[in-house]
N, C-alpha and C positions, 0 to 999 in steps of 0.2 A: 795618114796624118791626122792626128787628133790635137784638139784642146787640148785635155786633161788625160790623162789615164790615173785610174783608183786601183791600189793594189789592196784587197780585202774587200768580201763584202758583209762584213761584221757592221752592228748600227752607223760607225762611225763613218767606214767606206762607201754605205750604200746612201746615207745622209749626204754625203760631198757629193755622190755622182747625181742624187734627186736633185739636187739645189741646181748646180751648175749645167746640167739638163735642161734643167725649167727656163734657165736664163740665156738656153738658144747654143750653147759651147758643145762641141762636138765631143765627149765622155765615153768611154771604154774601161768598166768596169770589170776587173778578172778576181777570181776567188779561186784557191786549189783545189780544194775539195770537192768531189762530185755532188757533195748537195749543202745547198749552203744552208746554214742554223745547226749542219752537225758537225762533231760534236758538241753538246752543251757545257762549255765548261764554265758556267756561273753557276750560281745560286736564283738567278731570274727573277730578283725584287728590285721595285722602282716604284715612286714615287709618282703619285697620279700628276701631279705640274707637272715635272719632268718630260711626260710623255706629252701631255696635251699643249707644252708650246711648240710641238714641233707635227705633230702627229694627229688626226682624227683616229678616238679608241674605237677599236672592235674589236669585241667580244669572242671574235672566233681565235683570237690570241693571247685574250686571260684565261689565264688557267685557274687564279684563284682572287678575290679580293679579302683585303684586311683590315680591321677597323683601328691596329696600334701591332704594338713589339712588347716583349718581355724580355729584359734583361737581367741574368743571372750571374752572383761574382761569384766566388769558388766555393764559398761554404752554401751555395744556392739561397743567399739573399735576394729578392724577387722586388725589377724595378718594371714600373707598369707605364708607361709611355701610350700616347693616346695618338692617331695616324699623322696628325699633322702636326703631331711634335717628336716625331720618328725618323726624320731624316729622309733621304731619297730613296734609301732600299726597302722604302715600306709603303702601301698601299695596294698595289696590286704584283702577283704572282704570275711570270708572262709564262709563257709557250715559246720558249726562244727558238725552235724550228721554227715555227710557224712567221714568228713574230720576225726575225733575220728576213724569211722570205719575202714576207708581206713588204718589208722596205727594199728588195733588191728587186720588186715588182712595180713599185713606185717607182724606182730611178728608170727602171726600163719603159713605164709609161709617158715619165718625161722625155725620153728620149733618148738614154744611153744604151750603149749595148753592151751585154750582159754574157761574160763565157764563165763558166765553170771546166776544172779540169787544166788552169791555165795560171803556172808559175811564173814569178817573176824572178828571171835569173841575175841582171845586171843591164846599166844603164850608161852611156856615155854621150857627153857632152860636144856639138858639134854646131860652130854657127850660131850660139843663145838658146840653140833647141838640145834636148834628149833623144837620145838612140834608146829606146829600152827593148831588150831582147825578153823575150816570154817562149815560156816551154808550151807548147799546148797538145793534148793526146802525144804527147812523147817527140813534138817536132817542134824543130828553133822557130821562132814568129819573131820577127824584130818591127816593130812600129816608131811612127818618129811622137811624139808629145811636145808642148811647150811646156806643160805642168805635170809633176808624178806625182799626186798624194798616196804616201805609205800608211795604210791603214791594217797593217798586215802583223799586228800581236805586239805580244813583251819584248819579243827578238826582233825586230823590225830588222828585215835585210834591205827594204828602201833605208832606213835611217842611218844604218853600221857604215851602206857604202855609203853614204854622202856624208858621213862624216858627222853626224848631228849627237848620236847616242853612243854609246858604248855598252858591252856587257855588266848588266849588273853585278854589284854585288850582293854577298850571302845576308846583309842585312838591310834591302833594300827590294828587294824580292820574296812575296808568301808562297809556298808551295802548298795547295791545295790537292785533297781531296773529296772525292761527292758522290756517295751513291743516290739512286730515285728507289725509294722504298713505298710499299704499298702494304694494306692488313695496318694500318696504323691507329692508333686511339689518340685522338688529341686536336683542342680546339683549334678549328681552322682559321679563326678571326683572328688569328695574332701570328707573328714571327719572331722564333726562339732566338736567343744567343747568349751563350756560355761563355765566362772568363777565366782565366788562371792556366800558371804555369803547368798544371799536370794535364790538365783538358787539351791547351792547346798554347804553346810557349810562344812568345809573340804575336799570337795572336786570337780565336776563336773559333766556337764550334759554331753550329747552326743549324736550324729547322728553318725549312720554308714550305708551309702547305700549299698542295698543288688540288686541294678537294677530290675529293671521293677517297678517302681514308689516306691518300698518299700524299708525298714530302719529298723536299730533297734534303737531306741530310751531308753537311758537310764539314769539315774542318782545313783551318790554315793558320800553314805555321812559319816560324822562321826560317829557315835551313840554320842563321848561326847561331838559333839557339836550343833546335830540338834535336836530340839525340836520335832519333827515329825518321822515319821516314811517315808523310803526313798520313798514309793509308791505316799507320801502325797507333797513331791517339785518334785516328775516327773510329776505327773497330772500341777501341777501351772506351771512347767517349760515348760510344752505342750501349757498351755493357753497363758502365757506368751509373747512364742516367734510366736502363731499364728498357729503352725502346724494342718494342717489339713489331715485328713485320717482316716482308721480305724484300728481298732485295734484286731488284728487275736491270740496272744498269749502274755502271761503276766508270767516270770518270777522273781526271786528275789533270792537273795542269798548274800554271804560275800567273800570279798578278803582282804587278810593278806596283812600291809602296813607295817608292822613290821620294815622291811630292811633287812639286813645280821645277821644271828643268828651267834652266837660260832662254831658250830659244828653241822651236820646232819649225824651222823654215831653212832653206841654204836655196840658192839660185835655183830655180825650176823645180823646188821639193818641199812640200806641207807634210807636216807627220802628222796624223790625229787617234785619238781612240790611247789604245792600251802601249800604241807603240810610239807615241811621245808622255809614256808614261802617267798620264790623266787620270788612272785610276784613284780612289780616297786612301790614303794612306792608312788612316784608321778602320775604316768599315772593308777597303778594297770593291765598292761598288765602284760600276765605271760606266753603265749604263747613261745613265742622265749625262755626266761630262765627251761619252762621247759622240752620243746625238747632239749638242751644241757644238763640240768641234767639229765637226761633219758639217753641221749648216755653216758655220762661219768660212771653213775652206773651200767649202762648193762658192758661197757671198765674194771672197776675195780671189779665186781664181778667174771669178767673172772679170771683177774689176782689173786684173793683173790682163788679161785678154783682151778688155776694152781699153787698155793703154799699151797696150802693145810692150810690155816693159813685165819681164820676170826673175827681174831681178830678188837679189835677197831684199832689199832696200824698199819696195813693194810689197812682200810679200811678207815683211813685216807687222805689215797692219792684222794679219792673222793672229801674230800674240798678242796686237794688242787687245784683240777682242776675245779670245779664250782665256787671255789672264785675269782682266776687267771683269768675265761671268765668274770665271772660278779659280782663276790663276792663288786668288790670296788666302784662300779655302785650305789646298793645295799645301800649302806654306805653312800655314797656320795647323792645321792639321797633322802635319809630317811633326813638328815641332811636339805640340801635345802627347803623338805617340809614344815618342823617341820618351820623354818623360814618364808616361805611365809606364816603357817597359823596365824602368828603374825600379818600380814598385811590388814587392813581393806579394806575396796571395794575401798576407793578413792585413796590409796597407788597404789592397782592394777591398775587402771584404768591409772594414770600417769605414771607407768611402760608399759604397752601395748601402750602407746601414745609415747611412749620415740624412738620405736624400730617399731611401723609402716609402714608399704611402706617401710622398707629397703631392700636391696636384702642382705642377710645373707647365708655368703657361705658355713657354716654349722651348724646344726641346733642339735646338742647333748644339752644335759642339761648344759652340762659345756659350750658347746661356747654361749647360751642363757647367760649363766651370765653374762658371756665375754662381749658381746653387752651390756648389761642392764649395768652394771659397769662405761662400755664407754660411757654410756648416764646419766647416775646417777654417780658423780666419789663419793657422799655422802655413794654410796653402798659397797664402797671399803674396810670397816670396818668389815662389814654384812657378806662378804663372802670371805673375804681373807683366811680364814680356807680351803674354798673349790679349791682357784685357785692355791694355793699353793701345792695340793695335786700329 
């Protein structure tokens, strides 16, 4: 019998099991994969706040620091962003092995227990408690829980059975590519990103230096809007921009651009991380939103346990603290995208020319419009939904 059980121990899952550890609840954190932090299918940039409200940094899991971002629109007009007007995927470059680890070593020093190798198949409901069954080394494990946070990706199969998500769809979902390339020439104080529909259709390329000449290099795209498959404009946007190096590891994967769902909660189930869809719509960072959902549902499952009540009704207080940090980020964001991908390459390109070389005293999504606005007053139209928010 447990508290909680966390399915994932991706930042989001090993955050809920730390928190709710700490706070004395009996925690049973499982992840499938034999080692957790692999595969790395981010880009691994995060924002120095980001980590340090929830985390003391160490250095044994930067892999690089950044002092800003450069942002390139399609005819490579070059916009120069300074770190703390970069947004959350920029200031340091993690070690997501290491860095996965390192948190699924904290929840285990709080007190949770910690299995790799150990899927979660399905859960039923008996008495106000959970039945969840777990595959472990090839054998059934059924455990009883009060609380199951699914922390368990895009597809969340906690979320599908309980009814909370649904499969995405083709324009609601980036299909990424990522190789780790090494032999590379190119300043390591900054983070690349590329625009336009030939580079990357709905969405963008990417450099992320990891220091000692290497990067991870990657692209994401729509599925409903690119022809191709996303491995197929990372190779062209390699040749493209000229990058030379080699190429040591090649992953691929999907992140939810969805924005802000209704609700990530149903009786005895939190969803947090990538699988209540939390990721930024525009940038597809998810890092920082789902280390605060992780704290927040490790916070309310304590409270859900010290009132003896797991209900959905309860366990509402969960959105309302995920939505209150970032919930209208989320929203606001999704909406932006959904606009620029209306805008053809020579749209962008006059927009990045508009807002060039200026020194921009902050650099969030909303003050970007702010500027562009001031320089386009024609945009006043376009986004007055969003400034008025």
């Amino acid at each position: 019998m447990y508290d909680v059980v966390v399915v994932g121990a991706g930042p989001a899952g090993s955050m809920a099991a730390k928190v709710a550890a700490e706070n004395g609840l009996k925690v049973l954190l499982i992840e499938k994969r034999q080692e957790i932090g692999t595969p790395v299918r981010c880009a691994e940039g995060v924002s120095k706040r980001s980590l340090q409200r929830f985390v003391e940094i160490d250095k044994k899991w930067i892999a690089n620091e950044v002092v800003g971002a450069k942002i390139y629109s399609p005819d490579m007009t070059e916009i120069v962003l300074s770190e703390e007007m970069a947004g959350n995927e920029v200031g340091y470059v993690l070690e997501r092995k290491i860095f996965d680890r390192y948190l699924a070593r904290l929840a285990a020093k709080s007190g949770a227990e910690v299995y790799t190798k150990t899927t979660f198949v399905e859960f039923r409901r008996v008495d106000g408690k959970l039945k969840v069954k777990l595959r472990k080394l090839g054998e059934i494990w059924e455990v009883e829980t009060n609380i199951l946070i699914g922390a368990d990706g895009v597809e969340s199969r906690v979320g599908r059975l309980a009814g909370i998500i649904r499969t995405l769809k083709l324009n609601e979902i980036e299909s990424c590519a990522q190789y780790l390339m090494v032999g590379l020439n190119l300043d390591p104080n900054y983070t690349y990103f590329y625009l336009g529909k030939d580079i990357a259709p709905g969405g963008y390329a990417w450099i992320f230096p990891k220091g000692e000449n290497s990067a991870n290099v990657g692209v994401g795209v729509l599925p409903s809007m690119a022809e191709k498959p996303a491995k197929y404009y990372l190779d062209k946007f390699i040749e493209k921009v000229g990058i030379e190096g080699k190429i040591i590891e090649f992953v691929a994967g999907a992140v939810p651009v969805y924005g802000e769902i209704d609700t990530a909660v149903c009786n005895n189930i939190m969803l947090a991380g990538d699988a209540a869809y939390h990721s930024d719509p525009i940038t597809g960072g998810g890092i920082a939103n789902a280390l605060a959902a992780g704290y927040y549902a490790g916070k309310v499952a304590f409270d859900a346990v010290k009132a003896k009540d797991f209900s959905e009704k309860i366990l509402k207080r969960y959105d309302e603290l995920w939505k209150n940090d970032f919930g209208k980020k989320l929203r606001r964001n999704k909406k932006l995208q959904e606009k620029f991908l209306k805008m053809d390459d020579e749209t962008l390109n006059k927009l990045a020319k508009s807002i060039s070389g200026k020194n921009l005293k902050d650099m969030s999504v909303l003050a970007i419009v702010i500027e562009l606005v001031k320089a386009n007053p024609k945009l006043l139209f376009e986004f007055k939904d969003l400034l008025i928010q």
